[in-house]
Structures are given as structure tokens and as C-alpha cells.
Biopython code that builds the backbone (N, CA, C, O; Angstrom):
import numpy as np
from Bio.PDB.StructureBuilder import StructureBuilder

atoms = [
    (1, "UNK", "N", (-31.107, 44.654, 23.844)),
    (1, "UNK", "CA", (-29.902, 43.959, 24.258)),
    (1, "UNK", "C", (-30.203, 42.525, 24.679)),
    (1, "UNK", "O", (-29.434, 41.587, 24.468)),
    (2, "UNK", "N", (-31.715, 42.405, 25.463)),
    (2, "UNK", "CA", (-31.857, 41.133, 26.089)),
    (2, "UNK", "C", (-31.845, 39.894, 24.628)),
    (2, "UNK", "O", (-31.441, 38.731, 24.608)),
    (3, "UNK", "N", (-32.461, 40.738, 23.532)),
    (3, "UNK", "CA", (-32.826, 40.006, 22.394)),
    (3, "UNK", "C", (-31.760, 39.373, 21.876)),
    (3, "UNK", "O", (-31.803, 38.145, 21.807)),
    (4, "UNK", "N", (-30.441, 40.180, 21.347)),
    (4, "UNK", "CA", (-29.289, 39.856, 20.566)),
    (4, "UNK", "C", (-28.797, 38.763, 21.661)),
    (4, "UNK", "O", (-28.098, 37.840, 21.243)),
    (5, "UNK", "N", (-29.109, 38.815, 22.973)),
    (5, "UNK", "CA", (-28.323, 37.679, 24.042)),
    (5, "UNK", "C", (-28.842, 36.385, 23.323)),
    (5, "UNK", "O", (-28.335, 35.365, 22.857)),
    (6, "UNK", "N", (-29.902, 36.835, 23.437)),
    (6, "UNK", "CA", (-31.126, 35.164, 23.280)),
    (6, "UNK", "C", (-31.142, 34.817, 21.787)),
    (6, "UNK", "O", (-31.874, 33.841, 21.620)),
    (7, "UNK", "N", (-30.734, 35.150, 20.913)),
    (7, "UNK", "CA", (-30.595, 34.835, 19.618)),
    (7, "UNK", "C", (-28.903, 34.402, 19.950)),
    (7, "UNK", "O", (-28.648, 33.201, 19.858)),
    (8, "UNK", "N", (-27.849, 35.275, 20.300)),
    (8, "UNK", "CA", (-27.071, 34.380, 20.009)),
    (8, "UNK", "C", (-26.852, 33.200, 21.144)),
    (8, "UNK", "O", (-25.781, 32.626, 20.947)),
    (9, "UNK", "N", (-27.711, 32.592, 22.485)),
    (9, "UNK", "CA", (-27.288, 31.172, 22.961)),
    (9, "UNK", "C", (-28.197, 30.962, 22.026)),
    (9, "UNK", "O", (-28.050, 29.749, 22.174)),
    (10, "UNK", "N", (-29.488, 31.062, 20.699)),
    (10, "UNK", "CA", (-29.739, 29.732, 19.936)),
    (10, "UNK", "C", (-29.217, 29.364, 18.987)),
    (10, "UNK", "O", (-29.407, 28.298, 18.401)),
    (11, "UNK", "N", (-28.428, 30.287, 18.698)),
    (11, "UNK", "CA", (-27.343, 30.130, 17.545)),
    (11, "UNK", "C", (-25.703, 29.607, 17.850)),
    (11, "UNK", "O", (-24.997, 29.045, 17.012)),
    (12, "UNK", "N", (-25.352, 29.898, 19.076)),
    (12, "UNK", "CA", (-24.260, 29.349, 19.210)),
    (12, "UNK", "C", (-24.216, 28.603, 20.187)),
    (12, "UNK", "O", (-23.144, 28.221, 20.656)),
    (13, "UNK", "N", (-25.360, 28.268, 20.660)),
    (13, "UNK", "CA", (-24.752, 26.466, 21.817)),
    (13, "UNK", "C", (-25.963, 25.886, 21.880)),
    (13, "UNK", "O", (-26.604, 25.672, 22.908)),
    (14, "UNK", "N", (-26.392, 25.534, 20.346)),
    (14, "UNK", "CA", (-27.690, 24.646, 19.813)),
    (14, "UNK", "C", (-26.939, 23.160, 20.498)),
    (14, "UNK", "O", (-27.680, 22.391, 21.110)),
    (15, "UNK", "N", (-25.498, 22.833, 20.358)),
    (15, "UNK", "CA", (-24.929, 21.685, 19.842)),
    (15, "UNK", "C", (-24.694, 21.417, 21.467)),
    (15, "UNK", "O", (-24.434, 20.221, 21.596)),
    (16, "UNK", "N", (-24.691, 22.014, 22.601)),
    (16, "UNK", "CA", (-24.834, 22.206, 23.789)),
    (16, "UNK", "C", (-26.056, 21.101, 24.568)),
    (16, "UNK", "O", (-26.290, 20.025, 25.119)),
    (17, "UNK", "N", (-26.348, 21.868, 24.273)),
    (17, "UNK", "CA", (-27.973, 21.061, 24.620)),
    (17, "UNK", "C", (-28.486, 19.943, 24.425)),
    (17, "UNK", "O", (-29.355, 19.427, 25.128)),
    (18, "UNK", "N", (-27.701, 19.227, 22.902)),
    (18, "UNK", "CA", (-27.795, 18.092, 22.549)),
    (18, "UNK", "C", (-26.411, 17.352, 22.663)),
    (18, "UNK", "O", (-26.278, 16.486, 21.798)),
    (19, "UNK", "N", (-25.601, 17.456, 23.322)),
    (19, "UNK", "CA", (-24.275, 16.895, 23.734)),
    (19, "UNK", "C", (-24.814, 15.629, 24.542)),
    (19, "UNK", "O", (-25.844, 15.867, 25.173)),
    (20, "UNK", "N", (-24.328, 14.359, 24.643)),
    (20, "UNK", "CA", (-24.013, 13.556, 25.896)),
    (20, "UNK", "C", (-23.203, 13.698, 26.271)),
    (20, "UNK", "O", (-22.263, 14.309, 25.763)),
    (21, "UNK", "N", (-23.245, 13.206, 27.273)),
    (21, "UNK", "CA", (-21.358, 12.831, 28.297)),
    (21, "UNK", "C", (-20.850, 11.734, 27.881)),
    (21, "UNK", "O", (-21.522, 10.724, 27.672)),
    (22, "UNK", "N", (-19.508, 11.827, 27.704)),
    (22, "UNK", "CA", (-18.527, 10.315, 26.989)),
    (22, "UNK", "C", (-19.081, 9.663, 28.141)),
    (22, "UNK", "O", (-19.434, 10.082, 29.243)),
    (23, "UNK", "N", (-19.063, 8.359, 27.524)),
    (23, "UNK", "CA", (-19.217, 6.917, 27.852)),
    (23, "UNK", "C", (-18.146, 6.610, 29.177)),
    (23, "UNK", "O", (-17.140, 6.233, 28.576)),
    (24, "UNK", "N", (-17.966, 6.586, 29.972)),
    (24, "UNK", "CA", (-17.088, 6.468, 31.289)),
    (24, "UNK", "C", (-17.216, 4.673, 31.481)),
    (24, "UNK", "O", (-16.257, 4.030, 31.908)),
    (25, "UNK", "N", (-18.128, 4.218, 31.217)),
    (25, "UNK", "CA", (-18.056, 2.783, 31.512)),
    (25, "UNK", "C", (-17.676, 1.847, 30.747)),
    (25, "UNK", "O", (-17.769, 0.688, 31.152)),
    (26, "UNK", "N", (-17.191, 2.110, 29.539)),
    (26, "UNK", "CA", (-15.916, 0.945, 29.385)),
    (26, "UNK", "C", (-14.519, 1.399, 29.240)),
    (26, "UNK", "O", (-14.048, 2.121, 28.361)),
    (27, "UNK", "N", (-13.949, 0.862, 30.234)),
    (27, "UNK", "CA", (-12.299, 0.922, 30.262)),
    (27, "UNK", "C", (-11.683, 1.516, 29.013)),
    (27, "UNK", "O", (-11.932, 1.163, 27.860)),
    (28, "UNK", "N", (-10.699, 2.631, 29.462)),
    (28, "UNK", "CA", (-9.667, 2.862, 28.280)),
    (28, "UNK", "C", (-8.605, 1.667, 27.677)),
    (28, "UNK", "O", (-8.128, 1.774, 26.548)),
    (29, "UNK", "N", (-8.344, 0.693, 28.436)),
    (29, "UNK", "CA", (-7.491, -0.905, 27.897)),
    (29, "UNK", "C", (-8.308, -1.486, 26.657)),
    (29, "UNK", "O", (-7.958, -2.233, 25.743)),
    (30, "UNK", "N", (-9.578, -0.845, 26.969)),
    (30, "UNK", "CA", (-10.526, -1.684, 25.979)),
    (30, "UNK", "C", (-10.518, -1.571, 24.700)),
    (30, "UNK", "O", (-10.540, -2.490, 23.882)),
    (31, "UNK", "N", (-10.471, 0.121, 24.407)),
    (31, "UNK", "CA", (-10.295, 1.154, 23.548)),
    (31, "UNK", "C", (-8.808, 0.886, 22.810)),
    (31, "UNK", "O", (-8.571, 0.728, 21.613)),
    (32, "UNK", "N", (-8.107, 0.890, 23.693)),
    (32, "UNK", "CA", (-6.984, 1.098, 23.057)),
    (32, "UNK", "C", (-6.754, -0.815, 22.218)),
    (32, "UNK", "O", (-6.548, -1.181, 21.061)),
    (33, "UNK", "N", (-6.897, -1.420, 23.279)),
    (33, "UNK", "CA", (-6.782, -3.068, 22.538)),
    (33, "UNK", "C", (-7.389, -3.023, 21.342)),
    (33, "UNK", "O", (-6.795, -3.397, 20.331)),
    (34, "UNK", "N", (-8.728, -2.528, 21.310)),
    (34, "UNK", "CA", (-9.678, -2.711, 19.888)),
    (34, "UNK", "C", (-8.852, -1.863, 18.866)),
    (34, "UNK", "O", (-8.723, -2.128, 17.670)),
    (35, "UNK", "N", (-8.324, -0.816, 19.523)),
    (35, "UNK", "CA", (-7.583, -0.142, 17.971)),
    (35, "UNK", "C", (-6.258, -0.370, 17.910)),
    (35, "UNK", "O", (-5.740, 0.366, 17.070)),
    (36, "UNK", "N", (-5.383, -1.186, 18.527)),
    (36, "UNK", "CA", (-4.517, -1.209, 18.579)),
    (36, "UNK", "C", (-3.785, -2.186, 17.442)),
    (36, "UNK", "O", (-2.723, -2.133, 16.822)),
    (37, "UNK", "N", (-5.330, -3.444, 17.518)),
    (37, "UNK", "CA", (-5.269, -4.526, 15.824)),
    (37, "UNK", "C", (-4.924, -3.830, 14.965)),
    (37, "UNK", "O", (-3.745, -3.948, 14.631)),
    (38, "UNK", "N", (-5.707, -2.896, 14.297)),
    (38, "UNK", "CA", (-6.453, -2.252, 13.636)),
    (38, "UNK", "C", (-5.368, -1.333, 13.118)),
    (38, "UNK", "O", (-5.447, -0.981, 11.941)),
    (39, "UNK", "N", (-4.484, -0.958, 13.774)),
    (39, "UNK", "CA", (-3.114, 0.067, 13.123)),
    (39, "UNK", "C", (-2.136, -0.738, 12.597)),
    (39, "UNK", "O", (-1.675, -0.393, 11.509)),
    (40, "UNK", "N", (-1.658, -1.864, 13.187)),
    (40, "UNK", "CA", (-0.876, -2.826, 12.539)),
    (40, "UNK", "C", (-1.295, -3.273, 11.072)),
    (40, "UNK", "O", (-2.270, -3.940, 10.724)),
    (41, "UNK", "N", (-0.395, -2.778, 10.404)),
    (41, "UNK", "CA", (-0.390, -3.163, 9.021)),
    (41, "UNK", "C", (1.289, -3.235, 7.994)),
    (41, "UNK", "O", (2.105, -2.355, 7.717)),
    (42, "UNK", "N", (1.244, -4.331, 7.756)),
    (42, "UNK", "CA", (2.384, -4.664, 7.489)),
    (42, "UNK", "C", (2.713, -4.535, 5.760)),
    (42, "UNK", "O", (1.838, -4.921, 4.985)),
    (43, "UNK", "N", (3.692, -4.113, 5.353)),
    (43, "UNK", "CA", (3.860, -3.737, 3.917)),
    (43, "UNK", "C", (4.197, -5.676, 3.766)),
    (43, "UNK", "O", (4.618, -6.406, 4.663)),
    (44, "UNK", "N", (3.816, -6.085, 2.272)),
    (44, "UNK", "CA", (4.019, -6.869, 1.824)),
    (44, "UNK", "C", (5.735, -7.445, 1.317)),
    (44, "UNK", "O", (6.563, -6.945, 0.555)),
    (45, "UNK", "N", (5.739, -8.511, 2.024)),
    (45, "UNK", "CA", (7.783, -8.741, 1.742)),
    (45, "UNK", "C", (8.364, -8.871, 0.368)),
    (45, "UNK", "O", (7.900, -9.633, -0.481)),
    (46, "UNK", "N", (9.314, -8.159, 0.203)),
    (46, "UNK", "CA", (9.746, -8.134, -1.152)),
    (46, "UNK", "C", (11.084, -9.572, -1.018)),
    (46, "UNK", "O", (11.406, -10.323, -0.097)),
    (47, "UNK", "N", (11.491, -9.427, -2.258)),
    (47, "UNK", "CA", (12.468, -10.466, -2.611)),
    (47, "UNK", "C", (13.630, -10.060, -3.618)),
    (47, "UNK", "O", (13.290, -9.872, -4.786)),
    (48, "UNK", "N", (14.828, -9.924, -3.313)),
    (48, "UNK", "CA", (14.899, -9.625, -4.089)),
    (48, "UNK", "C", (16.233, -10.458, -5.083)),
    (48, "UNK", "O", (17.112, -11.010, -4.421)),
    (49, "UNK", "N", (16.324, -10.512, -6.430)),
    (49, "UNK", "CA", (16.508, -11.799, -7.100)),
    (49, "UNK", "C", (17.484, -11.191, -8.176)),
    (49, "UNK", "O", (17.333, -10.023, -8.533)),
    (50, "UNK", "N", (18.291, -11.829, -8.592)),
    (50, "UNK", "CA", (19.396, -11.917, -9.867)),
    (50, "UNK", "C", (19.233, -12.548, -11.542)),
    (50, "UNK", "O", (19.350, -13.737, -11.839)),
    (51, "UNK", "N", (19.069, -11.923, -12.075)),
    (51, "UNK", "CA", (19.014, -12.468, -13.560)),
    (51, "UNK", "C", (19.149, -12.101, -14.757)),
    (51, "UNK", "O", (19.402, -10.904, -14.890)),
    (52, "UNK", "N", (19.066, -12.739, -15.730)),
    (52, "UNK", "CA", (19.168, -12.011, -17.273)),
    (52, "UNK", "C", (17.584, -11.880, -18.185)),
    (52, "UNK", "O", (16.828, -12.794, -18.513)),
    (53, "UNK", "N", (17.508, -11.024, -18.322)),
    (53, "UNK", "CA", (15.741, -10.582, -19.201)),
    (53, "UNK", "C", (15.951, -11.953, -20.699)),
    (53, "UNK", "O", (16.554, -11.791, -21.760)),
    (54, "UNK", "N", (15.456, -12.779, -20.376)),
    (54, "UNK", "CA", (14.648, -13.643, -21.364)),
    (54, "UNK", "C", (14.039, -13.372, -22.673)),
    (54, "UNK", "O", (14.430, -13.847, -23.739)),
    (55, "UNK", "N", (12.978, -12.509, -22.495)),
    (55, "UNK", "CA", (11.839, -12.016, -22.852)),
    (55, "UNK", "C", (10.530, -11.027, -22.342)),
    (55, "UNK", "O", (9.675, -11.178, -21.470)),
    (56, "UNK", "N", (10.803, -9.986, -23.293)),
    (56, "UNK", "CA", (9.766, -8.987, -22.571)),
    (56, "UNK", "C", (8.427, -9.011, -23.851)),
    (56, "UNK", "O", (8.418, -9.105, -25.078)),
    (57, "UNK", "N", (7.076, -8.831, -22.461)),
    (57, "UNK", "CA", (6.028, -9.188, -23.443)),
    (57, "UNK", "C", (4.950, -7.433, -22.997)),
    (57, "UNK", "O", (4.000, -7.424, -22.214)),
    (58, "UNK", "N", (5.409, -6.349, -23.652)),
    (58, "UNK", "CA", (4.845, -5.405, -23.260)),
    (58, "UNK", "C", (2.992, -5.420, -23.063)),
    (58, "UNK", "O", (2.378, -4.728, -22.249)),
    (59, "UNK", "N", (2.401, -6.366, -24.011)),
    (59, "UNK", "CA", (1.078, -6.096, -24.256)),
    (59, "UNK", "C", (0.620, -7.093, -22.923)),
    (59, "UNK", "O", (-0.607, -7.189, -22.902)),
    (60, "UNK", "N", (1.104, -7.654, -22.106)),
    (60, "UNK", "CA", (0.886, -8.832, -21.441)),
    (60, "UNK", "C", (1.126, -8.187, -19.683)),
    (60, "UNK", "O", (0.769, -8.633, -18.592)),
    (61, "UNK", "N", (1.858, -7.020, -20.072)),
    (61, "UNK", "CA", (2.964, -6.546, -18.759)),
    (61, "UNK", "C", (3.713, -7.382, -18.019)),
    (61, "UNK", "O", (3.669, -7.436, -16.790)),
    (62, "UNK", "N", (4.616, -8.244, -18.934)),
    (62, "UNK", "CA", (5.073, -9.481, -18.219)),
    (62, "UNK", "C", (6.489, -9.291, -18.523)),
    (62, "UNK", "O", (6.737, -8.508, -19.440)),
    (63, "UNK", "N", (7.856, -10.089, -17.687)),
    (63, "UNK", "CA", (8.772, -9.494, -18.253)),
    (63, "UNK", "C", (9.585, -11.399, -17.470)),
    (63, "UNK", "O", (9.852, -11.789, -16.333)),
    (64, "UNK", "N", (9.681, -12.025, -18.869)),
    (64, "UNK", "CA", (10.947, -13.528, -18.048)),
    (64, "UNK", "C", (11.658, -13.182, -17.764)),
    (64, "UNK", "O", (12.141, -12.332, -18.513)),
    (65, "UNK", "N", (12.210, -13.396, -16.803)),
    (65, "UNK", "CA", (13.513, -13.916, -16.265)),
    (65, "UNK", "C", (14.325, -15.063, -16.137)),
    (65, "UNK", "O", (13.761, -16.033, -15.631)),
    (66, "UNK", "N", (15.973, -15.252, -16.596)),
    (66, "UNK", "CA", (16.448, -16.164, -16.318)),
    (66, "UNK", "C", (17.319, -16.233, -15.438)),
    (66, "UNK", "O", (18.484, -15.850, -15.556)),
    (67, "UNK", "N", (16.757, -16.789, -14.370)),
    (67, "UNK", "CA", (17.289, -16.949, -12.468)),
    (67, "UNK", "C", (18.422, -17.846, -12.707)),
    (67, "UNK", "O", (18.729, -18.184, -13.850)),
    (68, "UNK", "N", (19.038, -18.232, -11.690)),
    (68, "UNK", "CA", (20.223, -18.979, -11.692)),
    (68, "UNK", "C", (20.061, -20.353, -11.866)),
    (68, "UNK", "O", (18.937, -20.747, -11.554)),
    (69, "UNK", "N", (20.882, -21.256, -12.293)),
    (69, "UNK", "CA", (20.630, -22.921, -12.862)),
    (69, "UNK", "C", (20.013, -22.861, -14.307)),
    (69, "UNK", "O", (20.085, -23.847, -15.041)),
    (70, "UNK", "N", (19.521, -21.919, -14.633)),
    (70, "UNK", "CA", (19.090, -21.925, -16.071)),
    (70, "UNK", "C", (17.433, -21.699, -15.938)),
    (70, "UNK", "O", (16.885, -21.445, -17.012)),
    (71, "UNK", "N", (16.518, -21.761, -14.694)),
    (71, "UNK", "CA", (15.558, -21.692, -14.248)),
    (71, "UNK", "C", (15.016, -20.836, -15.053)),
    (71, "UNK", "O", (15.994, -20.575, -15.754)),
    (72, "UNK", "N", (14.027, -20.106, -15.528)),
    (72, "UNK", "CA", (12.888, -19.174, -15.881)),
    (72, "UNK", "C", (11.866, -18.295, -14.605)),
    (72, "UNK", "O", (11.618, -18.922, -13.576)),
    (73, "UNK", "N", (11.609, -17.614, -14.679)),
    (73, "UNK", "CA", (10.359, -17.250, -14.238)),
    (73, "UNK", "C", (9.812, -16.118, -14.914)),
    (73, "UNK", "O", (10.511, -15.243, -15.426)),
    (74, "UNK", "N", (8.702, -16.129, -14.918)),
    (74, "UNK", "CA", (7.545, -14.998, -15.248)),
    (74, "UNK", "C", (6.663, -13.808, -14.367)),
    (74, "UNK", "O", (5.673, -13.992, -13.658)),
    (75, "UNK", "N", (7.095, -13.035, -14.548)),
    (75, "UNK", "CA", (6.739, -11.836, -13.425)),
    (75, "UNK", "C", (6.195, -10.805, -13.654)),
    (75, "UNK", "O", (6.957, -9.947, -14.098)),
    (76, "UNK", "N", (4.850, -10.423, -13.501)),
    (76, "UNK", "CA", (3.816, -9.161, -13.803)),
    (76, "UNK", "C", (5.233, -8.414, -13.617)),
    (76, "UNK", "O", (6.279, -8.740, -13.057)),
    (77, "UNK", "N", (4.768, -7.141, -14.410)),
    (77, "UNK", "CA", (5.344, -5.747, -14.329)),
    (77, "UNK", "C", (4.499, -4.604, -13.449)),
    (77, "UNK", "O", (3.600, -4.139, -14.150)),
    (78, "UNK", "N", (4.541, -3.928, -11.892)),
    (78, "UNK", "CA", (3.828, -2.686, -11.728)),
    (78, "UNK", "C", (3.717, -1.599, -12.424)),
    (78, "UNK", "O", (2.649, -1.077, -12.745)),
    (79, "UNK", "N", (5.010, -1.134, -12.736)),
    (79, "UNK", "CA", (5.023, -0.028, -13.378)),
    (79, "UNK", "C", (5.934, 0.147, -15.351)),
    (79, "UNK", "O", (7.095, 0.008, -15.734)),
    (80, "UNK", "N", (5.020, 0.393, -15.850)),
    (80, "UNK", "CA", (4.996, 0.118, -17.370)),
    (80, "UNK", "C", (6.450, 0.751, -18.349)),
    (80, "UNK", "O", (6.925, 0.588, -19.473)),
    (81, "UNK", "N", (6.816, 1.742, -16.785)),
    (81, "UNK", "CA", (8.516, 2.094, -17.696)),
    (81, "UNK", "C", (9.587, 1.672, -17.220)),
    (81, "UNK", "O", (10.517, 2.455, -17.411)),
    (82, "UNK", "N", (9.881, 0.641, -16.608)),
    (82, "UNK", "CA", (10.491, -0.667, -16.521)),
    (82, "UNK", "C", (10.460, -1.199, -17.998)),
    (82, "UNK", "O", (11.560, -1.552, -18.424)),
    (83, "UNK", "N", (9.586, -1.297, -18.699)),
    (83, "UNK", "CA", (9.995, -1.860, -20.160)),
    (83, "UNK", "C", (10.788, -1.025, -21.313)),
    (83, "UNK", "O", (11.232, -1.509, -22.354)),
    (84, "UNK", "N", (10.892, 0.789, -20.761)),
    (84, "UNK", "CA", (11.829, 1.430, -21.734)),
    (84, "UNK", "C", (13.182, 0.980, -20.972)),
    (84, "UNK", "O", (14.164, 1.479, -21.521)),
    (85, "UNK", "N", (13.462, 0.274, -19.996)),
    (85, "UNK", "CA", (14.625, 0.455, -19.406)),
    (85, "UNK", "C", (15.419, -0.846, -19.445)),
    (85, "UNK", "O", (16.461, -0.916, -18.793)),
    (86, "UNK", "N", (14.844, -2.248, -20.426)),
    (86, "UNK", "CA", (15.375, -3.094, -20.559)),
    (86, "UNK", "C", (15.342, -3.825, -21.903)),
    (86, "UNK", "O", (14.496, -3.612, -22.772)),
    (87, "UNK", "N", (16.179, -4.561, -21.977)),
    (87, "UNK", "CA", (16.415, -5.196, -23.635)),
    (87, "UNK", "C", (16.785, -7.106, -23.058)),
    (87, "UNK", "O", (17.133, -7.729, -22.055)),
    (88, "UNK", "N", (16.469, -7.298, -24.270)),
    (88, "UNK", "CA", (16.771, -8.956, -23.417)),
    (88, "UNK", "C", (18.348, -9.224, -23.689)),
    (88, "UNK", "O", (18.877, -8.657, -24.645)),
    (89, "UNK", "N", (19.060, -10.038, -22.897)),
    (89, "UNK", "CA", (20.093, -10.358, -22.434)),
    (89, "UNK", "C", (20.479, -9.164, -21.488)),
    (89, "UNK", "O", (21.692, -9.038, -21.316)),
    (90, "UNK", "N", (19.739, -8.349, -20.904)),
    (90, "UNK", "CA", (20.189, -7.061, -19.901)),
    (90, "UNK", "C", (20.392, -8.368, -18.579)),
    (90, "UNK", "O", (19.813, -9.448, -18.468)),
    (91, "UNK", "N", (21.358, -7.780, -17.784)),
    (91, "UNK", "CA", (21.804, -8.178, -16.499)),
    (91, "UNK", "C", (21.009, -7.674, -15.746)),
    (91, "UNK", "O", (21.062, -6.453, -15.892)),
    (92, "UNK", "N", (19.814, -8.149, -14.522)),
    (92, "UNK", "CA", (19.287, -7.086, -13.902)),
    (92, "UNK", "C", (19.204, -7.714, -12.325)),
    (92, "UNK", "O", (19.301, -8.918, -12.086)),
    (93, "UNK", "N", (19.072, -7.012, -11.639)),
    (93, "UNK", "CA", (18.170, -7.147, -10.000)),
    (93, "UNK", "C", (17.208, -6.594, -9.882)),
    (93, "UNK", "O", (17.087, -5.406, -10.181)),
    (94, "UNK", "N", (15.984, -7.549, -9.266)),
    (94, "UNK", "CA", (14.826, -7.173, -9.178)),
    (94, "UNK", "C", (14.382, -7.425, -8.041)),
    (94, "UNK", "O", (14.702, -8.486, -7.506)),
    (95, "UNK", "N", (13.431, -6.397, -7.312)),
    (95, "UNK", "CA", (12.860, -6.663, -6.190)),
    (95, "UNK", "C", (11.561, -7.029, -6.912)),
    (95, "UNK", "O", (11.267, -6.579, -8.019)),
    (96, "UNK", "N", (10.637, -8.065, -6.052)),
    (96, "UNK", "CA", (9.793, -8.842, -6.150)),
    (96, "UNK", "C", (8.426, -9.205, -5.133)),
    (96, "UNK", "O", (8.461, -10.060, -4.248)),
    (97, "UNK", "N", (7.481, -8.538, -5.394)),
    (97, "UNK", "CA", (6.245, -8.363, -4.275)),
    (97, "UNK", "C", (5.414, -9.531, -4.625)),
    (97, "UNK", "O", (5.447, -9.820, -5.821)),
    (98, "UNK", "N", (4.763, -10.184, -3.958)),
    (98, "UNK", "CA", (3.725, -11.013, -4.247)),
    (98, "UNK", "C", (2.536, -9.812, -4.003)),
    (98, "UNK", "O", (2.388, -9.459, -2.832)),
    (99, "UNK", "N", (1.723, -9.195, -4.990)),
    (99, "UNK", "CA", (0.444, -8.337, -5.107)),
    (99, "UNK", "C", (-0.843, -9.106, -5.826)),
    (99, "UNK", "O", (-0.710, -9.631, -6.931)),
    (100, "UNK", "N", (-1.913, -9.121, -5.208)),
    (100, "UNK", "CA", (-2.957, -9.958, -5.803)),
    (100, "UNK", "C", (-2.744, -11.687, -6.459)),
    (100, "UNK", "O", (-3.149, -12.399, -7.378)),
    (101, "UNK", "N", (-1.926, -11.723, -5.403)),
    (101, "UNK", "CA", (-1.699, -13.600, -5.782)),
    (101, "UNK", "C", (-0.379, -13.825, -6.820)),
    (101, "UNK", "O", (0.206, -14.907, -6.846)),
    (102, "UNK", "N", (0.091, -12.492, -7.815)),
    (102, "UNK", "CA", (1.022, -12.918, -8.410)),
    (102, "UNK", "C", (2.317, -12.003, -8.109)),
    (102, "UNK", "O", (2.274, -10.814, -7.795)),
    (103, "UNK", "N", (3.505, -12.809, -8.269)),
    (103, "UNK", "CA", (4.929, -12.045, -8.430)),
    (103, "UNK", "C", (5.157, -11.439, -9.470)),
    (103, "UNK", "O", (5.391, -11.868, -10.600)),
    (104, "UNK", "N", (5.052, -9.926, -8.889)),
    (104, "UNK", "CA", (5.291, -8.572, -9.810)),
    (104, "UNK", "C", (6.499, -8.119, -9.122)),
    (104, "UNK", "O", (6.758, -8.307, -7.933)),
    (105, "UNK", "N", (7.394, -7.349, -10.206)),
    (105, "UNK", "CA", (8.391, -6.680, -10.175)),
    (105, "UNK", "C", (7.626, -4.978, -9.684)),
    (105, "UNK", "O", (6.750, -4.194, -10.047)),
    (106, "UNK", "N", (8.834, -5.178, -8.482)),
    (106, "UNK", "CA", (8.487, -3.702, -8.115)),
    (106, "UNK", "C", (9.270, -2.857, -8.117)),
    (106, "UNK", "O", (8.763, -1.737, -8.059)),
    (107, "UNK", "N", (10.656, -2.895, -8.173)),
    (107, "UNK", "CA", (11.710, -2.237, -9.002)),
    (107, "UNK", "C", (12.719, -3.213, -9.517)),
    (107, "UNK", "O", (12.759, -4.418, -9.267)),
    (108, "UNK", "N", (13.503, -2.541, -10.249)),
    (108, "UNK", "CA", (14.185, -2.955, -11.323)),
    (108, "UNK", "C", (15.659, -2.252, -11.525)),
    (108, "UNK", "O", (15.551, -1.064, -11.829)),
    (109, "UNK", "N", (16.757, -2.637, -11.441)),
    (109, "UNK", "CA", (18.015, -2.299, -11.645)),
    (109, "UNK", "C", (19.173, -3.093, -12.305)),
    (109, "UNK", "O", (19.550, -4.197, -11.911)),
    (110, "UNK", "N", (19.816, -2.253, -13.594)),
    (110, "UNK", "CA", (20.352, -2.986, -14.490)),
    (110, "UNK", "C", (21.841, -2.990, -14.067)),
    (110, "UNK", "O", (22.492, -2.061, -13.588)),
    (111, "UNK", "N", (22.257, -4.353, -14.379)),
    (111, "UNK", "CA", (23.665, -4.377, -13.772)),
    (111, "UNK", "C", (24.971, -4.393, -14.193)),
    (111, "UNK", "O", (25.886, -4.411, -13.369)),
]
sb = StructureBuilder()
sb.init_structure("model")
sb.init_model(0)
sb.init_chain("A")
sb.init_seg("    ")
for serial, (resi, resn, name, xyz) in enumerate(atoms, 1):
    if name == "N":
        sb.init_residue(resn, " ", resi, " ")
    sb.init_atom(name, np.array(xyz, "f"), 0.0, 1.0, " ", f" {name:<3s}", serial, name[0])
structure = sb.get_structure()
């Protein structure tokens, strides 16, 4: 009986023995300030814009737009079936992310 005792404290409170005690000497304000940066994360601002499809360039993932005044712009595509869902002269609204430096369409609705 004494045996099965002593086999199981080396088997079940190995992790015992090698425990420290939490750190008590730096402040919980401290803790929480350092992670408190660190959760803040802000989704990227969309835009969102009025126009008629120009020109769609599937191999390019690019899709013109003609904005108001007669203006142009050119706008990555995220997602690749946005191009079964438009024809040029389509009326559309588009929301608009700046992702990796360029303005990509991040959804798309025909009007």
C-alpha cells in the first residue's frame, strides 16, 4: 500500500515541486496597461461610393468605375464572384477598403 502511495505523488504532483509562486512584484495596472494596447485593433474604414462599371478586367482582378463628374477609378477586386455579378454599364454601390496600399472592392451591390 505504502508503494502505490509513493508511485502515485511521483506521478501525479511531479509539476508540484517544480511550480514557482506568481510574480507579486509588479503591479496588476502594469499588466493590464501592457495588454490593454495590444487588444485594440481596429477593422480598416470602408467607403462607400456610387457608379457605373466602365470596364471589367477579370485576368487583372480589377473592375473601373465611373464615379460622379465623369471621374474613373480603378479598384482591385477581393472576392472573384463579384465579376459573375456585373456587366458594364451596371449601376452599382460599392463599399471600398484600402487593403495592402490599394482600393479594393469589398462588396458590391447592383442598383
Amino acid at each position: 500500500m505504502m508503494r502505490s502511495i509513493a508511485i502515485a505523488w511521483t506521478i501525479l504532483l511531479p509539476g508540484m515541486a517544480f511550480s514557482a509562486p506568481a510574480d507579486v512584484s509588479q503591479p496588476t495596472t502594469a499588466i493590464v496597461a501592457a495588454t490593454r494596447g495590444a487588444a485594440v485593433a481596429r477593422p480598416p474604414a470602408t467607403e462607400t461610393l456610387r457608379g457605373v462599371i466602365d470596364s471589367v478586367d477579370q485576368g487583372n482582378d480589377t473592375i473601373k468605375i465611373r464615379l460622379s463628374r465623369g471621374a474613373t477609378e480603378q479598384f482591385k477586386v477581393q472576392d472573384g464572384l463579384i465579376f459573375n455579378s456585373v456587366r458594364f454599364g451596371d449601376a452599382v454601390e460599392v463599399s471600398v477598403q484600402s487593403i495592402a496600399g490599394l482600393r479594393t472592392i469589398v462588396g458590391l451591390s447592383r442598383e
